[in-house]
C-alpha positions in Angstrom: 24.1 78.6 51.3 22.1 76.0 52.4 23.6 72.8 52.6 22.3 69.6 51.2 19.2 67.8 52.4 19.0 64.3 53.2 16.1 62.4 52.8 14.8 59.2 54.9 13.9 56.0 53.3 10.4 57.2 54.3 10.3 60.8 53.1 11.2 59.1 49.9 8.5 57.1 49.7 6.0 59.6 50.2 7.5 61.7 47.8 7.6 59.1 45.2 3.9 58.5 45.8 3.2 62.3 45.5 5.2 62.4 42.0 3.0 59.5 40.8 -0.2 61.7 41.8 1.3 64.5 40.0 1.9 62.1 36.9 -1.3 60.8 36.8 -3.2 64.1 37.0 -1.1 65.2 33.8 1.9 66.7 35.0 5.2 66.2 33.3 8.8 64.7 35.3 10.4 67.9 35.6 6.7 69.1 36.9 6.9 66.7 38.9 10.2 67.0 40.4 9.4 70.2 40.6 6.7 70.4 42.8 7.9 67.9 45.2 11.6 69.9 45.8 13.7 67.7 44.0 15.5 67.4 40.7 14.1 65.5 37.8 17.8 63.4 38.1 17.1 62.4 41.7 13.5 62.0 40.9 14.6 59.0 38.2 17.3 57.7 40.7 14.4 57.4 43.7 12.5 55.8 41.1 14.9 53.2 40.1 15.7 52.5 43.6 12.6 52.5 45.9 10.1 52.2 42.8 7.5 49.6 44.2 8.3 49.1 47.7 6.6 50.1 50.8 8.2 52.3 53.4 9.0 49.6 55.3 10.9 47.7 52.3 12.6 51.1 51.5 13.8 51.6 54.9 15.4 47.9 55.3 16.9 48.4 51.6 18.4 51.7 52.4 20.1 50.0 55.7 21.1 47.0 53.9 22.9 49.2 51.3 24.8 51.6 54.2 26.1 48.3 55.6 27.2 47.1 52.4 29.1 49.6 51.7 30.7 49.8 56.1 31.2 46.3 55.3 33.4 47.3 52.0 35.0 50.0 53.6 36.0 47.3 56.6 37.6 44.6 54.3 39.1 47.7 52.2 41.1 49.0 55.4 42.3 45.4 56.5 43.3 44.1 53.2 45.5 47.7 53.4 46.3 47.2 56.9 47.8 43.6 56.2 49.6 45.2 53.1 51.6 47.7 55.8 52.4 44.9 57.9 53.5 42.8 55.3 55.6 46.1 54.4 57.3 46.9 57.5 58.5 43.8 59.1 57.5 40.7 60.6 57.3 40.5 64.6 56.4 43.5 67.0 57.7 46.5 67.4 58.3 46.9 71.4 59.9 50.8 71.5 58.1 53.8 70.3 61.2 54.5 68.5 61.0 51.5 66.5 57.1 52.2 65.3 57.7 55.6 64.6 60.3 54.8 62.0 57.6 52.0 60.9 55.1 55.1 60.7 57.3 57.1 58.4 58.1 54.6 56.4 54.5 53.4 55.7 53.8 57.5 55.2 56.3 57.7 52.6 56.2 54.3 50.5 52.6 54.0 51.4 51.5 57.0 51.4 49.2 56.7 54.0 47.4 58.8 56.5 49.3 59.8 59.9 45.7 58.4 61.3 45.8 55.0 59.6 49.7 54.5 60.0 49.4 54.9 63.6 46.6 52.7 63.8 48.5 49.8 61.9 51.5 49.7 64.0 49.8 50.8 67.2 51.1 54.4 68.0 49.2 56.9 69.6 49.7 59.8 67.4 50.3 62.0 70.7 53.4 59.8 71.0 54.4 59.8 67.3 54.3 64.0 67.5 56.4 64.0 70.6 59.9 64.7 69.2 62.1 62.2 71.4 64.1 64.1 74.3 67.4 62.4 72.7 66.6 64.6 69.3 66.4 67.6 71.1 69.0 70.6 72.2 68.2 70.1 75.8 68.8 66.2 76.1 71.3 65.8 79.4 72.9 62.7 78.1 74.4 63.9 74.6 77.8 64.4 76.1 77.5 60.5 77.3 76.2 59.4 73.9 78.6 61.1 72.1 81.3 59.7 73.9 79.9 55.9 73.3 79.4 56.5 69.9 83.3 57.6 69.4 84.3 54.4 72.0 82.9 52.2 69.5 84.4 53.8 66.4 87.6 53.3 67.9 86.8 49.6 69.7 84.3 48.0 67.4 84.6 44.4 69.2 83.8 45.9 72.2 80.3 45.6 74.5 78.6 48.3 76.8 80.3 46.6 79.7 84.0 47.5 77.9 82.5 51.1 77.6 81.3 51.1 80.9 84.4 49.9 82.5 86.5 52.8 80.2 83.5 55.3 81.7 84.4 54.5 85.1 87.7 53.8 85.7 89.5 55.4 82.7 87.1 58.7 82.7 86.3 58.7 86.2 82.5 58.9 85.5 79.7 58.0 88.1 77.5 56.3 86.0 75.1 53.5 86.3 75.6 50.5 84.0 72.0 50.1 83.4 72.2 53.8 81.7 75.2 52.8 79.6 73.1 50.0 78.2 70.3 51.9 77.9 71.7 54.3 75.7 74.1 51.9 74.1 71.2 50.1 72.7 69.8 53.3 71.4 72.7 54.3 69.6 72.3 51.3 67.8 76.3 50.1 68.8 75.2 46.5 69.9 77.3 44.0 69.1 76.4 40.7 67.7 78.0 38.1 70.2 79.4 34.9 69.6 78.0 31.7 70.7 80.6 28.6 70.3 78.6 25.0 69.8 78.7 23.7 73.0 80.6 20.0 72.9 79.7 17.2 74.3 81.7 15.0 77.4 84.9 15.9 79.2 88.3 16.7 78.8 90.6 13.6 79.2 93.2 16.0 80.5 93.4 16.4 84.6 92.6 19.4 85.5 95.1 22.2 86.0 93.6 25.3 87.9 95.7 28.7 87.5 94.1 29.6 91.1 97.3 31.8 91.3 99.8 33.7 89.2 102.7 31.9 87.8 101.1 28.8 87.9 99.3 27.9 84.5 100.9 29.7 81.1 99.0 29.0 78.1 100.9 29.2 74.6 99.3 29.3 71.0 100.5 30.4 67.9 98.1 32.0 64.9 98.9 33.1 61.7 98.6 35.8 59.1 99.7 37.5 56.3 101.5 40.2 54.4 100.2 41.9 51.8 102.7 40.3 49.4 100.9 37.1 50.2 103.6 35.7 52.8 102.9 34.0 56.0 103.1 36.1 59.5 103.3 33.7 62.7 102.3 35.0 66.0 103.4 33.4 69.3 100.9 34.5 72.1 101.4 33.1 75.8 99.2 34.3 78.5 98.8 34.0 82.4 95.4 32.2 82.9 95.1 33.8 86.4 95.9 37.6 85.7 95.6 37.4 81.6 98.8 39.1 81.2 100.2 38.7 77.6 103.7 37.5 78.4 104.9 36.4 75.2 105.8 39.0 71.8 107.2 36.9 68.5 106.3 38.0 65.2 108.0 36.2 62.5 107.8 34.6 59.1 108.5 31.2 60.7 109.1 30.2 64.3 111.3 27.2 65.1 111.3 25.2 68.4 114.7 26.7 69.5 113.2 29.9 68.7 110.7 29.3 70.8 113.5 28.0 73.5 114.8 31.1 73.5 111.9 33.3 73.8 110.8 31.4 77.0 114.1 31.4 78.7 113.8 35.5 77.9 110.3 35.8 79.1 111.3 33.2 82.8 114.0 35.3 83.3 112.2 38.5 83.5 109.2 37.4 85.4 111.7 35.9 88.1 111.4 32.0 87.7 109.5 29.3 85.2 105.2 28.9 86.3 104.7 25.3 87.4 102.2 24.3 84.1 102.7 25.3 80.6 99.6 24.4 78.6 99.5 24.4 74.8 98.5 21.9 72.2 100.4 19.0 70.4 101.7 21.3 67.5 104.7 20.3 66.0 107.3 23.1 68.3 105.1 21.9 71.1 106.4 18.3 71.1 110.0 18.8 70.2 112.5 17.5 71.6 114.7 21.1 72.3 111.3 22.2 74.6 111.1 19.2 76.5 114.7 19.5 76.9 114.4 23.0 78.0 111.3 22.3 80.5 113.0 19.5 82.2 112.5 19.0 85.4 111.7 22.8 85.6 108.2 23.4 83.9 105.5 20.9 83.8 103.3 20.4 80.3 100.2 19.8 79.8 98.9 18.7 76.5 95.2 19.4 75.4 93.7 16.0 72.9 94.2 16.6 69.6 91.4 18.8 67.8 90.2 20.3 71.5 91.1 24.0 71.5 88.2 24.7 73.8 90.8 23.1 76.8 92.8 25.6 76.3 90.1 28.6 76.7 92.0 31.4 78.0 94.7 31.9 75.1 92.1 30.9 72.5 90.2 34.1 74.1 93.3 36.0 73.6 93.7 34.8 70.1 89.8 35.7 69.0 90.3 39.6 70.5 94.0 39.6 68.7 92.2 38.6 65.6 89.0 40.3 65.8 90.3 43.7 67.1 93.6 43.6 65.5 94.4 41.1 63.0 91.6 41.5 60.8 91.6 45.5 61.2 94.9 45.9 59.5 97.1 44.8 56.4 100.7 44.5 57.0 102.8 45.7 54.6 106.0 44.7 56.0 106.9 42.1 58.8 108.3 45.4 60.8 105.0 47.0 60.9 102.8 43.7 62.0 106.0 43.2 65.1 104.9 46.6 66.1 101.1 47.0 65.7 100.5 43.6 67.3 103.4 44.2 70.1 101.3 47.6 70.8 97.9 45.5 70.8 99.7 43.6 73.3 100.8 45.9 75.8 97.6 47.9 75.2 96.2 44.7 76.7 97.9 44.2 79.6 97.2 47.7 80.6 94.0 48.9 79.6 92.1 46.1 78.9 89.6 45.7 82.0 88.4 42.4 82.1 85.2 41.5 84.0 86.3 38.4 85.3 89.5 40.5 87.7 86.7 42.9 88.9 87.0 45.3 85.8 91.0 45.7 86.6 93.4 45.5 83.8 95.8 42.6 83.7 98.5 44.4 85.0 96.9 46.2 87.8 95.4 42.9 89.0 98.9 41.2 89.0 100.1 44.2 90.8 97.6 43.7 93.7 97.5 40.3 93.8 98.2 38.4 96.7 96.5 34.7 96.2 98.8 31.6 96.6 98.8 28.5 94.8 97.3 25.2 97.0 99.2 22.1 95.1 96.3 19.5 94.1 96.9 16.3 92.5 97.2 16.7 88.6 98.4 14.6 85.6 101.6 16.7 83.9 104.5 15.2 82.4 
């Protein structure tokens, strides 16, 4: 079958002057339209359009007409195009993984083309046909993957330098860093990170720099709960130079000979008091039993009033008790918070690898480490 034949501007024109010669010598429309090859429908339409106009006129209307309706077609796909980006999201979308979820979505709420979609967020649709290597059977890294994605099940607090440093020292696995973050970030295990207001001036304390072990302890207490509603107390004291947690009391309430005692336990089994015990100016801080005790043995250091950021290191330990510990559990009884958070403890000391010791835990560190302290001028009392 033939298919259907388009006339120019021109060839209408002459066609429409043939018809009126046909007219005029008697012939009907339909004749007419006849006789010249085209219905008498299109005849009537040619009329109405080109009726009076030279070919010239025709051929300039006809052009003016196919732009029109380019022009229409142009504002209808941008008016669409900002509808889609209004859709998706605001900002770019770097990854090809990230516009080929923005291609599905604007295929299924959208209903849009796979041509159009693509062309919105700016896909080639070679790349948004190429199934990612990560989604297939033969991807070499799904043995890695699976074993981040379990790491942070277990460690939610945790970053891809913790699950490196478990990958290569813990596991024994060669593998660049750069990969673990690579593939960290596509697993989508980020973690949002903290960022503490930075304050203003200095510290009006001198100073004190645990270049050493047993030379700066750093004491805090924080508190929690039972499920019955009554209060949990945690005393937490750490060495700043190794980060060792030195210090295990879990009670309903912790007194300043209580705390005597504790410390007297804990000198005794590291062999001998460290030279500087910093805390704040709580009220089993100041007492009169713990500057009794220290003496002449243990200098303090205070940190101002309403400064915890002078006393960084055991606020550090406090926020990973808390975060990774504290608010992961309820305590039924006190029994079961002394030996969760005892455990969280000694899980710290040994398989916490911290960045600053070279990715060591706290008690391998203390094991190898050799460095002495250099007395310097500071302010205790």
């Amino acid at each position: 079958m033939a298919g259907r034949k388009r006339h120019s501007a021109e060839d209408i024109v002459r066609k429409l002057r043939r018809a009126d010669e046909l007219t005029a010598a008697g012939k009907t429309g339909e004749e007419a339209a006849a006789e010249i090859g085209v219905s008498a429908a299109t005849l009537y339409n040619w009329r109405r359009q080109y009726g009076g106009v030279d070919t010239d006129a025709a051929k300039e209307l006809k052009e003016l007409r196919e732009q029109n309706a380019r022009l229409k077609r142009l504002l209808a796909d941008a008016e669409l195009e900002k509808d889609a980006l209004r859709e998706i999201a605001r900002g770019k979308f770097l990854s090809p993984a990230a516009k080929r979820r923005a291609v599905d979505m604007l295929r299924e709420c959208k209903s849009m083309s796979e041509r159009f979609a693509c062309k919105v967020v700016g896909l080639a649709r070679s790349t948004y046909r190429r199934l990612p290597i990560k989604n297939t059977a033969t991807d070499p890294d799904a043995g890695l993957r699976a074993w981040l994605r379990s790491y942070a099940v277990k460690n939610p607090g945790h970053g891809f330098r913790r699950a490196w440093a478990g990958l290569r020292f813990d596991e024994g696995a060669r593998v660049n860093i750069k990969k673990v973050h690579r593939l960290w970030r596509e697993e989508g295990l980020q973690v949002r990170q903290h960022h503490p207001r930075k304050r203003a001036g200095v510290s009006s304390v001198p100073p004190v720099e645990a270049d050493a072990p047993k030379v700066v302890w750093a004491l805090d207490f924080q508190f929690d709960s039972t499920t019955d509603g009554r209060a949990v107390k945690i005393a937490s004291m750490i060495d700043e130079h190794t980060r060792e947690s030195l210090l295990h009391v879990v009670e309903r309430s912790i007194t300043a000979e209580r705390l005597v005692a504790e410390l007297e336990k804990v000198f005794a089994a590291a062999g001998g008091p460290p030279r500087v015990l910093r805390m704040d100016n709580g009220p089993e801080m100041i007492s009169a039993a713990l500057q009794q005790f220290c003496g002449d043995r243990v200098g303090i250091s205070y940190i101002p009033p309403g400064t915890p950021w002078n006393n960084g290191f055991v606020e550090s330990f406090n926020r990973r008790l808390r975060t990774e510990c504290l608010n992961r559990n309820h305590w039924t009884t006190l029994l079961e918070a002394r030996v969760v958070i005892g455990d969280f403890k000694a899980d710290h000391n040994r398989r916490h690898r911290h960045s600053a010791l070279g990715y060591k835990t706290p008690a391998e560190y203390a094991a190898a480490c050799t460095h002495t302290h250099h007395p310097v001028a500071c302010g205790t009392n």
